[in-house]
mmCIF file of the C-alpha atoms, coordinates in Angstrom:
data_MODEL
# 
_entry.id   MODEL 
# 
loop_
_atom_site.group_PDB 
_atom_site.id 
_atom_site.type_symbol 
_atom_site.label_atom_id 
_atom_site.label_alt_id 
_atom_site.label_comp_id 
_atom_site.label_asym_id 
_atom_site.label_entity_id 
_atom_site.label_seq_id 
_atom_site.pdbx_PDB_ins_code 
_atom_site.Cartn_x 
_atom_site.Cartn_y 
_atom_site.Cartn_z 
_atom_site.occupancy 
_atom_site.B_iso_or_equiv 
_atom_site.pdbx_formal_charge 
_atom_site.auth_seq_id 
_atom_site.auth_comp_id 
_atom_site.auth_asym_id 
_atom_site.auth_atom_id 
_atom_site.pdbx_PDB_model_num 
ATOM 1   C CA . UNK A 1 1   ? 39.343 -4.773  -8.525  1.00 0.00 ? 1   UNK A CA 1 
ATOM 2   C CA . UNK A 1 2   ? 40.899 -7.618  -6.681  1.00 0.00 ? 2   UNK A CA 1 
ATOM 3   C CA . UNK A 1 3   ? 39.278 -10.218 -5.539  1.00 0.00 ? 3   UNK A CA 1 
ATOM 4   C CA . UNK A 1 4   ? 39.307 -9.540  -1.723  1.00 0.00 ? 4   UNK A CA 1 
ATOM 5   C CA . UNK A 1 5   ? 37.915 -6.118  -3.016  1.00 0.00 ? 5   UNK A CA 1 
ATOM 6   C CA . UNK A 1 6   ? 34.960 -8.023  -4.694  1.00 0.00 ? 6   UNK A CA 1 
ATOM 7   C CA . UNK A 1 7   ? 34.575 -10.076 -1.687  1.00 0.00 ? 7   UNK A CA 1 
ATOM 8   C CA . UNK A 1 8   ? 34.351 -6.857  0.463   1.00 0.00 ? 8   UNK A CA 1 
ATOM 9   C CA . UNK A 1 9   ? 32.221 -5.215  -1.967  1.00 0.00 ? 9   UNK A CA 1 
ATOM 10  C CA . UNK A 1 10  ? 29.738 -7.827  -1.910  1.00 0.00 ? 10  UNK A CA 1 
ATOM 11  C CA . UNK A 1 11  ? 29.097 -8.265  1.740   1.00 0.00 ? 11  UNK A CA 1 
ATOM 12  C CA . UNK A 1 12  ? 28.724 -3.883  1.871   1.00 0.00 ? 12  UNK A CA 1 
ATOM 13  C CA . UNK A 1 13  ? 26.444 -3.884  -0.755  1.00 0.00 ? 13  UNK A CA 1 
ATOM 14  C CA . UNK A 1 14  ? 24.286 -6.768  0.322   1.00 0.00 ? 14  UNK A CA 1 
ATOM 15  C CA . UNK A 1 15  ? 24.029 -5.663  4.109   1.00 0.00 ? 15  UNK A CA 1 
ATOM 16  C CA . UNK A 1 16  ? 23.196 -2.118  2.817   1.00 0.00 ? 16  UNK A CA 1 
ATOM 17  C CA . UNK A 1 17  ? 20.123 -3.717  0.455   1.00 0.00 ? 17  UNK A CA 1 
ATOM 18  C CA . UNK A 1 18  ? 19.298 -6.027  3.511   1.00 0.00 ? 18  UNK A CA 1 
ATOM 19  C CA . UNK A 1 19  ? 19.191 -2.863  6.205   1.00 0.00 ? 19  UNK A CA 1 
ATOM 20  C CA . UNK A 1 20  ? 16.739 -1.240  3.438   1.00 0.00 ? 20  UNK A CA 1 
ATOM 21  C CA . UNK A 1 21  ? 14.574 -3.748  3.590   1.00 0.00 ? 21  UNK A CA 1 
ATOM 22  C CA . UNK A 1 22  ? 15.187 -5.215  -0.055  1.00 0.00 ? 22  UNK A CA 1 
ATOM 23  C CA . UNK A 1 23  ? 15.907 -8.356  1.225   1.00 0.00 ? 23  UNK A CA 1 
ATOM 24  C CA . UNK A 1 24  ? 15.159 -10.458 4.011   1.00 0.00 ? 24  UNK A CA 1 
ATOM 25  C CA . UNK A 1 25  ? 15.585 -13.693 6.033   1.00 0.00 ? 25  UNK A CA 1 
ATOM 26  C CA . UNK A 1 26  ? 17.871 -16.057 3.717   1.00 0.00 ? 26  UNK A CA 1 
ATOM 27  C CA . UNK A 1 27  ? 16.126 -15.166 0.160   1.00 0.00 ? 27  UNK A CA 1 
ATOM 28  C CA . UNK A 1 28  ? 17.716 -14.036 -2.991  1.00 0.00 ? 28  UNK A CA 1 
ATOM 29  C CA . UNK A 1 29  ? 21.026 -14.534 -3.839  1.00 0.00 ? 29  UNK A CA 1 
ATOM 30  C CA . UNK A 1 30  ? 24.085 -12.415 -5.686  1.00 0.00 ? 30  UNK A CA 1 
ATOM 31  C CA . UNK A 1 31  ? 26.836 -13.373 -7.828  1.00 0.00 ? 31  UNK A CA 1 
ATOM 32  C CA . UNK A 1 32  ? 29.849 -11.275 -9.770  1.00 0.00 ? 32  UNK A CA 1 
ATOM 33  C CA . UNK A 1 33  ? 32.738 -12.579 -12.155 1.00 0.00 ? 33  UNK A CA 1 
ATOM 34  C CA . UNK A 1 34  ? 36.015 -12.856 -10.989 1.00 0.00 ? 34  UNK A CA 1 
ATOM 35  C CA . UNK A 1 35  ? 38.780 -11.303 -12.725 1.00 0.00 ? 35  UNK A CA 1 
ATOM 36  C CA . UNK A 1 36  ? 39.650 -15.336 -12.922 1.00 0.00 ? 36  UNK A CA 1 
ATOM 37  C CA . UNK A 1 37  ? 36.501 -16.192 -14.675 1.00 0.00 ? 37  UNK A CA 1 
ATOM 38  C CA . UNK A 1 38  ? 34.837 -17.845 -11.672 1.00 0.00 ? 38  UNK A CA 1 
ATOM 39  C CA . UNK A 1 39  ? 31.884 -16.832 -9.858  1.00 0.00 ? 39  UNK A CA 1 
ATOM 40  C CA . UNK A 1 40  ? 31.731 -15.263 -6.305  1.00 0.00 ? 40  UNK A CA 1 
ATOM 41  C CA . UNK A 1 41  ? 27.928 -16.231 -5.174  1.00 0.00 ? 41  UNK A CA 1 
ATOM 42  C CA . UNK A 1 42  ? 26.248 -16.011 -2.076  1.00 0.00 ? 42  UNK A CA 1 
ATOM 43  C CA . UNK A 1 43  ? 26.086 -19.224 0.281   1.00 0.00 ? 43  UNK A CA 1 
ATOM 44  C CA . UNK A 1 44  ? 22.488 -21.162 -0.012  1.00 0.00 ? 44  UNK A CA 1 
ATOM 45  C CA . UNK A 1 45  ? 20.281 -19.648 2.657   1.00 0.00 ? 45  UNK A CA 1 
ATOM 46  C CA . UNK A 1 46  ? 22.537 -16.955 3.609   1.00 0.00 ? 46  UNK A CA 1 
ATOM 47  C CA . UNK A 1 47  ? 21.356 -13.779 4.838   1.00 0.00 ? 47  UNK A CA 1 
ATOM 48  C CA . UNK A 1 48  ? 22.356 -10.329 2.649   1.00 0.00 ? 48  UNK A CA 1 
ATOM 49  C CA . UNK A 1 49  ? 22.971 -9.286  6.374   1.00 0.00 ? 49  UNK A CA 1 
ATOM 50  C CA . UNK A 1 50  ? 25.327 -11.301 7.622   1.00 0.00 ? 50  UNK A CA 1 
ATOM 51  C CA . UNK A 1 51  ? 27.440 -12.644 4.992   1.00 0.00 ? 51  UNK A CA 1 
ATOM 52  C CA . UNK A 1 52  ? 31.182 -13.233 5.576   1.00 0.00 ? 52  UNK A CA 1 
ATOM 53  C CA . UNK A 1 53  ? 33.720 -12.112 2.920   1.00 0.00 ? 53  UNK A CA 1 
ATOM 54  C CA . UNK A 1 54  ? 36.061 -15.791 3.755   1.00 0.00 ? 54  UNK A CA 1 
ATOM 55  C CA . UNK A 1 55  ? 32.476 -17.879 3.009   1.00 0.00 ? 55  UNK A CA 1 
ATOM 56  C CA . UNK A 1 56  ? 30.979 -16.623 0.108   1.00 0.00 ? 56  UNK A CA 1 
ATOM 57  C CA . UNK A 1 57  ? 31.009 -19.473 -2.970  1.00 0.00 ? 57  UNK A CA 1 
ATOM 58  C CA . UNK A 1 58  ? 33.213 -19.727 -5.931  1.00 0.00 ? 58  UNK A CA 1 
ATOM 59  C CA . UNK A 1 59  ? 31.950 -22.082 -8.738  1.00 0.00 ? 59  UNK A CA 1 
ATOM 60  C CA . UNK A 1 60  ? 33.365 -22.097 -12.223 1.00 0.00 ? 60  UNK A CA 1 
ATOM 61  C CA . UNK A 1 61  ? 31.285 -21.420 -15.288 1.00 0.00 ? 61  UNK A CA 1 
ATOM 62  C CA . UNK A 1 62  ? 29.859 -24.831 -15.436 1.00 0.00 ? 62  UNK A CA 1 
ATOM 63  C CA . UNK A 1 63  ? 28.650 -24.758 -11.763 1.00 0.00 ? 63  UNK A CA 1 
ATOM 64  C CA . UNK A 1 64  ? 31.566 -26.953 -10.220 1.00 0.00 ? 64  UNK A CA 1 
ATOM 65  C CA . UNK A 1 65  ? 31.992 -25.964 -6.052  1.00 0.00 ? 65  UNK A CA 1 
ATOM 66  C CA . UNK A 1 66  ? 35.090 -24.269 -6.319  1.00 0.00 ? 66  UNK A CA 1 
ATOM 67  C CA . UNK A 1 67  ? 35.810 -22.816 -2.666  1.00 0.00 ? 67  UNK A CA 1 
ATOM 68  C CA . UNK A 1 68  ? 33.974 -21.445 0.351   1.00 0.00 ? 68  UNK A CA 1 
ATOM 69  C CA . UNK A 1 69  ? 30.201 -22.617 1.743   1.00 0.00 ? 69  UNK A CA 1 
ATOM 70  C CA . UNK A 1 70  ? 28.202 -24.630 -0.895  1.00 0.00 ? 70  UNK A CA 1 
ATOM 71  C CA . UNK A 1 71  ? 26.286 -22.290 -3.483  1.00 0.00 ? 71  UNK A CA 1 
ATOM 72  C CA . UNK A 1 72  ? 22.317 -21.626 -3.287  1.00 0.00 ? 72  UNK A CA 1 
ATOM 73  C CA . UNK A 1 73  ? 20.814 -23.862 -5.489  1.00 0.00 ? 73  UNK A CA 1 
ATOM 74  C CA . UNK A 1 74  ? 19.651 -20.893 -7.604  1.00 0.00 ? 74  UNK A CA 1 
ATOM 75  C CA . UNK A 1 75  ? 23.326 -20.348 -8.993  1.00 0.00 ? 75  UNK A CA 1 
ATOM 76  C CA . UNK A 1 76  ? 22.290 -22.499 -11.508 1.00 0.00 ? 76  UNK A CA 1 
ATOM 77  C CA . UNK A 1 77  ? 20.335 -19.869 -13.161 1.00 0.00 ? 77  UNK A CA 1 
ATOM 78  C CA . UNK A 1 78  ? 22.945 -16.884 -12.736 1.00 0.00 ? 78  UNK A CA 1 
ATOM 79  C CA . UNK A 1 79  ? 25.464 -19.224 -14.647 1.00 0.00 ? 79  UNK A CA 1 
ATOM 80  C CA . UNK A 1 80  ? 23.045 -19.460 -17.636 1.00 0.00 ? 80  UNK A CA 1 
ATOM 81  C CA . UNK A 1 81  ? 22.835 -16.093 -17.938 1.00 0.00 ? 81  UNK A CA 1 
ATOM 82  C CA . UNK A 1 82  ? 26.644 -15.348 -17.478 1.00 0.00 ? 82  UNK A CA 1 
ATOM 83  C CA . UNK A 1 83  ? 26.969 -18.284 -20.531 1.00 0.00 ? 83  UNK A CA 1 
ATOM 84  C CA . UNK A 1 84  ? 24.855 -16.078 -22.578 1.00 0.00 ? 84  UNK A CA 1 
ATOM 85  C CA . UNK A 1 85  ? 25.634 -13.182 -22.371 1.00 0.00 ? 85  UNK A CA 1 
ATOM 86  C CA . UNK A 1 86  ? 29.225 -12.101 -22.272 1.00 0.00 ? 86  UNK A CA 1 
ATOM 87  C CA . UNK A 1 87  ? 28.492 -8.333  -21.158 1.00 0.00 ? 87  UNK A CA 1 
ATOM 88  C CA . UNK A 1 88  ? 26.694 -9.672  -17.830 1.00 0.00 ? 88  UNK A CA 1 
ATOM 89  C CA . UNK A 1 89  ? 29.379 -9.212  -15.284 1.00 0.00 ? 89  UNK A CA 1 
ATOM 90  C CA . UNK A 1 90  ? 27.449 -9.246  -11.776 1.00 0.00 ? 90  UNK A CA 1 
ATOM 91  C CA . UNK A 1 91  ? 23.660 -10.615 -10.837 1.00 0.00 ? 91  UNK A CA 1 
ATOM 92  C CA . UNK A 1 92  ? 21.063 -9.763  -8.088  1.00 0.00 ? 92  UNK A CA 1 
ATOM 93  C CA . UNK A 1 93  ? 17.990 -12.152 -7.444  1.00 0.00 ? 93  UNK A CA 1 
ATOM 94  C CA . UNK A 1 94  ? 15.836 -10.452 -4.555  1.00 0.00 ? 94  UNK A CA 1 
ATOM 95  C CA . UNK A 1 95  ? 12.753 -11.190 -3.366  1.00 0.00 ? 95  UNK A CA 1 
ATOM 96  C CA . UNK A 1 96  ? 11.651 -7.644  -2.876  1.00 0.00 ? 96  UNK A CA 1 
ATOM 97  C CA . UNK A 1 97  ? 8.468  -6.005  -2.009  1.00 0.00 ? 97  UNK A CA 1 
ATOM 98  C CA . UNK A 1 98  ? 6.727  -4.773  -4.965  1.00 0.00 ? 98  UNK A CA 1 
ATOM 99  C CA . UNK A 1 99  ? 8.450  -6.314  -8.005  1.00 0.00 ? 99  UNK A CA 1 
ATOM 100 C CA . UNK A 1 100 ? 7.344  -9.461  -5.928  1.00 0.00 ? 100 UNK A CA 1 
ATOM 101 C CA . UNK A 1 101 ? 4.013  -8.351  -5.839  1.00 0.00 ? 101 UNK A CA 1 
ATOM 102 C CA . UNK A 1 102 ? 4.047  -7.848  -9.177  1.00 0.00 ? 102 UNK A CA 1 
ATOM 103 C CA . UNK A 1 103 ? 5.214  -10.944 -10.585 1.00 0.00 ? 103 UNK A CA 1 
ATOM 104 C CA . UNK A 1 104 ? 1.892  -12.647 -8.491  1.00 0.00 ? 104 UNK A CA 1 
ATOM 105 C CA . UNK A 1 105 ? -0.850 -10.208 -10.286 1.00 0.00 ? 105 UNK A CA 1 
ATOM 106 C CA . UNK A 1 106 ? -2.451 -11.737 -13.078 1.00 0.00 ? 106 UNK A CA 1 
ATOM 107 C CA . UNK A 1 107 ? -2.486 -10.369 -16.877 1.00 0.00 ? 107 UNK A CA 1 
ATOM 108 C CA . UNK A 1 108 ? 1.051  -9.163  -17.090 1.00 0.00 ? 108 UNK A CA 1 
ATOM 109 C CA . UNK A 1 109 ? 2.627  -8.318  -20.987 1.00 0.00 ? 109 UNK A CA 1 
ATOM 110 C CA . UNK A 1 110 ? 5.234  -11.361 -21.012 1.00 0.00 ? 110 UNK A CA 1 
ATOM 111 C CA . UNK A 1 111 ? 7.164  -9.507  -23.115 1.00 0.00 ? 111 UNK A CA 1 
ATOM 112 C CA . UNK A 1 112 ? 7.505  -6.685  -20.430 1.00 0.00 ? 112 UNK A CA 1 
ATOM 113 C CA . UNK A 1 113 ? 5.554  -6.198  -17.024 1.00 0.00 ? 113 UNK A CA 1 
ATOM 114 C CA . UNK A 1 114 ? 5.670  -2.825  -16.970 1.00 0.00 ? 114 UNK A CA 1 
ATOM 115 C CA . UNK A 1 115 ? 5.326  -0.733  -19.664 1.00 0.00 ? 115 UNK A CA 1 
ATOM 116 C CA . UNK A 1 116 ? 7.423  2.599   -19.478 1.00 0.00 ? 116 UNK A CA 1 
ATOM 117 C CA . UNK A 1 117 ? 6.288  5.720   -18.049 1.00 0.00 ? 117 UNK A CA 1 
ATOM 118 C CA . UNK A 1 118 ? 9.808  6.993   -16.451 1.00 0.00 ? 118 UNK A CA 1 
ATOM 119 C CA . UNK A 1 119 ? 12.723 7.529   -18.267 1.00 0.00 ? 119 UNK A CA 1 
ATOM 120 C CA . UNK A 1 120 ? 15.213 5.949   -16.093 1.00 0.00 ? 120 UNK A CA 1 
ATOM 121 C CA . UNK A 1 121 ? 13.096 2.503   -16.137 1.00 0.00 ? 121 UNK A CA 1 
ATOM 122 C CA . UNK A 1 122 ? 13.812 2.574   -19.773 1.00 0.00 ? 122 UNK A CA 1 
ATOM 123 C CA . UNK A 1 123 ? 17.564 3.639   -19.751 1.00 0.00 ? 123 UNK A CA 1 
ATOM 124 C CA . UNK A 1 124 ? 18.226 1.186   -16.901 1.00 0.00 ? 124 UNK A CA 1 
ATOM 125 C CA . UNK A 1 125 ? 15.933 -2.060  -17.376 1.00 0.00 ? 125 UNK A CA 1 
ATOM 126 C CA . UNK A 1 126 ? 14.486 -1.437  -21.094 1.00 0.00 ? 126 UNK A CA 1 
ATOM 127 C CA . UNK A 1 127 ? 12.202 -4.443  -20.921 1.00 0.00 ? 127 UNK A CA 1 
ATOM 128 C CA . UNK A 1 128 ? 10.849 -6.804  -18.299 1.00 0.00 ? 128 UNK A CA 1 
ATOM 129 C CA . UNK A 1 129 ? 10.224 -10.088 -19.457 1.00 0.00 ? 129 UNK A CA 1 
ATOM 130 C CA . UNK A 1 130 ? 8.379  -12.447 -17.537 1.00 0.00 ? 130 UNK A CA 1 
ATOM 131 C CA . UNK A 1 131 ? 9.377  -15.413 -16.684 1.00 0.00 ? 131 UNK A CA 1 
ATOM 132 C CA . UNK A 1 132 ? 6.648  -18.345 -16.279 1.00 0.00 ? 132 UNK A CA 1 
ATOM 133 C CA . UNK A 1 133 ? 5.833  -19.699 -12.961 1.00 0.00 ? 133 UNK A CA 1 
ATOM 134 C CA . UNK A 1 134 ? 8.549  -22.684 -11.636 1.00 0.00 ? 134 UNK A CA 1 
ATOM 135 C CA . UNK A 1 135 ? 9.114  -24.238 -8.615  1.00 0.00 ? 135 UNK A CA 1 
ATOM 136 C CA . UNK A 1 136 ? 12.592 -22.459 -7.280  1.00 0.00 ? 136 UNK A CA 1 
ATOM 137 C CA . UNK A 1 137 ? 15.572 -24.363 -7.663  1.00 0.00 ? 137 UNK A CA 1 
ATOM 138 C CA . UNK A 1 138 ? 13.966 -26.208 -11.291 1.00 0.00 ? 138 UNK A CA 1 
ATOM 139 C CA . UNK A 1 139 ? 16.517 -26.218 -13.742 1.00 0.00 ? 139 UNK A CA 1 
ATOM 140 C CA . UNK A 1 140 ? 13.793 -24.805 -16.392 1.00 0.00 ? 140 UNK A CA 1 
ATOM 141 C CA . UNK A 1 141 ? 14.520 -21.486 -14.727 1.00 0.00 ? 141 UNK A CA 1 
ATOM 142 C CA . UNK A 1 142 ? 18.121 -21.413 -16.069 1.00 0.00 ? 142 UNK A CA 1 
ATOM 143 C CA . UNK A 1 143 ? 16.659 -22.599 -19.678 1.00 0.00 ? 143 UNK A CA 1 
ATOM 144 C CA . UNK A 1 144 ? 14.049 -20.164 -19.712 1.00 0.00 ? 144 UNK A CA 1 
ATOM 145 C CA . UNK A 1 145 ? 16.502 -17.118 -18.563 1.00 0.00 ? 145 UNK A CA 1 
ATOM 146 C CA . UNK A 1 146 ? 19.295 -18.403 -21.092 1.00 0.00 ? 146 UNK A CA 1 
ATOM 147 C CA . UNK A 1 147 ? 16.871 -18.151 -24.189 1.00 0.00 ? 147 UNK A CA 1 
ATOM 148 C CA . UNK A 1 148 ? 16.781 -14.475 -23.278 1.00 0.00 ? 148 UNK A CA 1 
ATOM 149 C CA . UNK A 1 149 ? 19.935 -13.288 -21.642 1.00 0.00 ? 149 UNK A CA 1 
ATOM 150 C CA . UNK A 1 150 ? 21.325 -11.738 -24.345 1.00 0.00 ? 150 UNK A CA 1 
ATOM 151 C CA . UNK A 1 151 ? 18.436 -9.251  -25.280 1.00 0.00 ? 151 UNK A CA 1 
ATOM 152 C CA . UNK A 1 152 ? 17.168 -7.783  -21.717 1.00 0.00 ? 152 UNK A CA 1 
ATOM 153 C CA . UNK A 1 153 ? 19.042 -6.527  -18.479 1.00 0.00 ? 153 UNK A CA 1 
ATOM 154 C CA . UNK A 1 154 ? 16.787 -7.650  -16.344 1.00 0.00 ? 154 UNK A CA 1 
ATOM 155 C CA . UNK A 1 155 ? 13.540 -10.566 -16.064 1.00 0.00 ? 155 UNK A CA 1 
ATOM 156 C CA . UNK A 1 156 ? 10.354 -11.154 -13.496 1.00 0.00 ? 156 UNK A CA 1 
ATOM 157 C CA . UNK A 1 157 ? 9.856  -14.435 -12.394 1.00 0.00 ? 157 UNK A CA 1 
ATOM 158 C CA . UNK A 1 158 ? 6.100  -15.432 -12.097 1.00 0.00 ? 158 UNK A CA 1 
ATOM 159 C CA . UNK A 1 159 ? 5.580  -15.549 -8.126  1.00 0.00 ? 159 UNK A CA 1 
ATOM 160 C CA . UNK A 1 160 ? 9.198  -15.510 -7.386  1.00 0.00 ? 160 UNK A CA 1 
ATOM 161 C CA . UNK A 1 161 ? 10.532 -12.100 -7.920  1.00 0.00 ? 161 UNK A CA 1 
ATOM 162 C CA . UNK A 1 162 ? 13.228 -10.134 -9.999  1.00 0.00 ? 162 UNK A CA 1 
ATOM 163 C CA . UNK A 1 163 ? 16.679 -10.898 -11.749 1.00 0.00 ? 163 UNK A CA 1 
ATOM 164 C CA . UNK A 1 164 ? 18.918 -8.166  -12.507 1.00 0.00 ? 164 UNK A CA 1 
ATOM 165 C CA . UNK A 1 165 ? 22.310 -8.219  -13.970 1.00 0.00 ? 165 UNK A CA 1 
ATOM 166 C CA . UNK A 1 166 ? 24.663 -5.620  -14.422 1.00 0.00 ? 166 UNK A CA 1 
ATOM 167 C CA . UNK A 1 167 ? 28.079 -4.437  -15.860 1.00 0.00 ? 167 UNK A CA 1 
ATOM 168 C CA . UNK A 1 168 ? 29.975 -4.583  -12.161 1.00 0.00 ? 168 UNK A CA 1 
ATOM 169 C CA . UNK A 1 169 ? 27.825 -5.639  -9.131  1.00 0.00 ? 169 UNK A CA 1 
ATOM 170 C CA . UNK A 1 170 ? 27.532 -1.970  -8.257  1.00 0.00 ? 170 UNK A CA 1 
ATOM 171 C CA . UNK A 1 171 ? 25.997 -1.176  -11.783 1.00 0.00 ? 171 UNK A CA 1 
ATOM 172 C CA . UNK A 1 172 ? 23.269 -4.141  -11.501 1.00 0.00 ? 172 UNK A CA 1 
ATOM 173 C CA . UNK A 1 173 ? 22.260 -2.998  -7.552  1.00 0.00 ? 173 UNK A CA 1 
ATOM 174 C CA . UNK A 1 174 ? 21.514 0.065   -9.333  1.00 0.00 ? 174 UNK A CA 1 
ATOM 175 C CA . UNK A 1 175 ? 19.754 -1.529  -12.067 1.00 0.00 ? 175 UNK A CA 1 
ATOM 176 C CA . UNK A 1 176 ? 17.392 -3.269  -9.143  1.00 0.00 ? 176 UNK A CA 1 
ATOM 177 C CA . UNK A 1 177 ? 17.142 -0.502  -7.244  1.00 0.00 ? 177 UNK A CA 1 
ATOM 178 C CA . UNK A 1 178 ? 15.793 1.440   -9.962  1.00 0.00 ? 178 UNK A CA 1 
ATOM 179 C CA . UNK A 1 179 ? 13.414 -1.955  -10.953 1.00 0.00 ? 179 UNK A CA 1 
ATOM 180 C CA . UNK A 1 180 ? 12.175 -1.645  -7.684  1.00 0.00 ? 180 UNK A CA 1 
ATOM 181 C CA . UNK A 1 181 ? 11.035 1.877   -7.276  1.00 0.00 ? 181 UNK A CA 1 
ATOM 182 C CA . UNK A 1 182 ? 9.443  1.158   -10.911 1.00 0.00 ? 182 UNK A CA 1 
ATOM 183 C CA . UNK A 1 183 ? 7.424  -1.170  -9.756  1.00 0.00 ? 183 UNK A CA 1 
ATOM 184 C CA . UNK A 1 184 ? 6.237  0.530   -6.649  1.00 0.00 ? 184 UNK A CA 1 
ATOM 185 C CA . UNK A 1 185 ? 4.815  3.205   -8.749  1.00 0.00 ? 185 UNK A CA 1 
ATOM 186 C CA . UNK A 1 186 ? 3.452  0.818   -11.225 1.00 0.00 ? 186 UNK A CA 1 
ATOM 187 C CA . UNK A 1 187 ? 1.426  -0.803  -8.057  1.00 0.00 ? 187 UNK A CA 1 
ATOM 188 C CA . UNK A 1 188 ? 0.881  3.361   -6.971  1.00 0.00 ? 188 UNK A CA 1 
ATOM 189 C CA . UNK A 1 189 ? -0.473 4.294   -10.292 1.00 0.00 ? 189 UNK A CA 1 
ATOM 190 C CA . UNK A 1 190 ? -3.102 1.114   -10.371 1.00 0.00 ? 190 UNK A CA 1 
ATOM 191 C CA . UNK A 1 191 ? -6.113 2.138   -11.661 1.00 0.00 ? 191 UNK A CA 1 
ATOM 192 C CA . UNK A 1 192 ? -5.620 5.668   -12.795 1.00 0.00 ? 192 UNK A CA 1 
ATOM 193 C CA . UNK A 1 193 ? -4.661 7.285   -16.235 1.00 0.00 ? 193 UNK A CA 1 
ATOM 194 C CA . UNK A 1 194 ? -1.273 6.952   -16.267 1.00 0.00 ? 194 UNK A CA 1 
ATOM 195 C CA . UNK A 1 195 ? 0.761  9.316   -19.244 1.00 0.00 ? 195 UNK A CA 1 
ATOM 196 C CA . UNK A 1 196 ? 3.191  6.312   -21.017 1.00 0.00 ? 196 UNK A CA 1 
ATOM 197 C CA . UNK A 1 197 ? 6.200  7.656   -22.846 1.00 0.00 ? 197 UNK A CA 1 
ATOM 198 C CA . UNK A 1 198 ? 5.863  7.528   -26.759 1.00 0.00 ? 198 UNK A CA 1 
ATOM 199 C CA . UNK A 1 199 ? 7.587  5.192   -28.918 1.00 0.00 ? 199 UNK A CA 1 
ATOM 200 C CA . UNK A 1 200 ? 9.664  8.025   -30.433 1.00 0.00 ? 200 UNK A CA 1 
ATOM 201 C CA . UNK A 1 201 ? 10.156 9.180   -26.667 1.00 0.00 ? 201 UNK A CA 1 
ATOM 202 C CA . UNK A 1 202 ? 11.542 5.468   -25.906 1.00 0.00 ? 202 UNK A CA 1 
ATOM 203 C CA . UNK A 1 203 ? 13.976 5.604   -28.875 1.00 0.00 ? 203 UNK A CA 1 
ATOM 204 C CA . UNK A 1 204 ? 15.430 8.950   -27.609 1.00 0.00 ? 204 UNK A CA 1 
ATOM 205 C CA . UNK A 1 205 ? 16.170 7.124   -24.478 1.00 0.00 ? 205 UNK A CA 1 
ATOM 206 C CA . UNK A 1 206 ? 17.842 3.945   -25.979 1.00 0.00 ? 206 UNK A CA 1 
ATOM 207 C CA . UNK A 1 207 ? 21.587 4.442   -25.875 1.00 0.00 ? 207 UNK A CA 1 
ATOM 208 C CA . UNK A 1 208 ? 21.994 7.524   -23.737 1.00 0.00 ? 208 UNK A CA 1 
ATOM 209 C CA . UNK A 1 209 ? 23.345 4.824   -21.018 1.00 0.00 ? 209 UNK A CA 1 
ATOM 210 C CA . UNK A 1 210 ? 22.847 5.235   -17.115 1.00 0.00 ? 210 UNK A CA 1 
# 
């Protein structure tokens, strides 16, 4: 795709997660790869609803303001992940309901928040790390996420909310899409005897792709 395309692509895609209530006011924040090598992000304190295709940010791999309206500060973050992790082409930060509420309940596996029980959470997502509580916009964020961007597809921050990346920006919507109706049947299922899939049912999963 061209760039314009990306640009065009970006601004559907967001207004479409906005008008379905995955996102609101000015939080969260996208970014894809350019067929240049530079990153197309959302503005800082933009709104998925009413971004413009001319505005959006371009930064280069090292976080230098390339072009358009100046970057949310949270870029930072999306780089290190991009850095480490050479399959990552595209990556959505929401604040969304119920993977939000999950990152502020106590007791979660760091290692993954929820453990499987659909087959599509483990085909899409795998594992959910969690990521420790930090201030947004501290640059530990982008430490702690590059430690483990090459082993997971997507991370919880403590009290913040999800990071999902993807193979094209339409692949890691999906991904948080998915994520997102996980965890609002994780918060569903609270409390009663939920049927986990098996190890060996996990392994038959791995690999089948999307």
């Amino acid at each position: 795709m061209t760039e314009y395309q990306l640009r065009a692509q970006m601004v559907t895609l967001a207004r479409s997660m906005f008008e379905r209530g995955y996102a609101t006011g000015g939080a969260g924040n996208l970014s894809l790869q350019l067929p240049n090598g530079y990153i197309l992000a959302t503005p800082t304190g933009s709104s998925f609803g009413r971004l413009d295709a001319e505005r959006l940010s371009v930064v280069d791999i090292e976080g230098n303001h390339i072009s358009g309206d100046r970057p949310s500060k949270e870029v930072a973050f999306h780089l290190a992940i991009y850095r480490n992790n050479v399959g990552c082409k595209a990556i959505v930060h929401l604040h969304s309901t119920y993977l939000t509420a999950l990152s502020c309940l106590e007791g979660l596996d760091p290692d993954n928040a929820i453990a499987p029980f659909t087959p599509y959470y483990v085909m899409r997502i795998g594992q959910l790390p969690v990521i420790p509580y930090l201030r947004p916009g501290d640059p530990r964020i982008a430490e702690e996420l590059a430690k483990r961007a090459a082993d997971y597809r997507a991370f919880l921050l403590a009290n913040h909310g999800p990071v999902v990346t993807g193979s094209s920006l339409i692949d890691a919507v999906d991904n948080a899409e998915e994520l997102e109706e996980t965890a609002k049947l994780a918060l569903m299922l609270e409390g009663k005897a939920i049927r986990y899939l098996t190890d060996t049912e996990i392994d038959d999963l791995k690999g089948r792709g999307k």
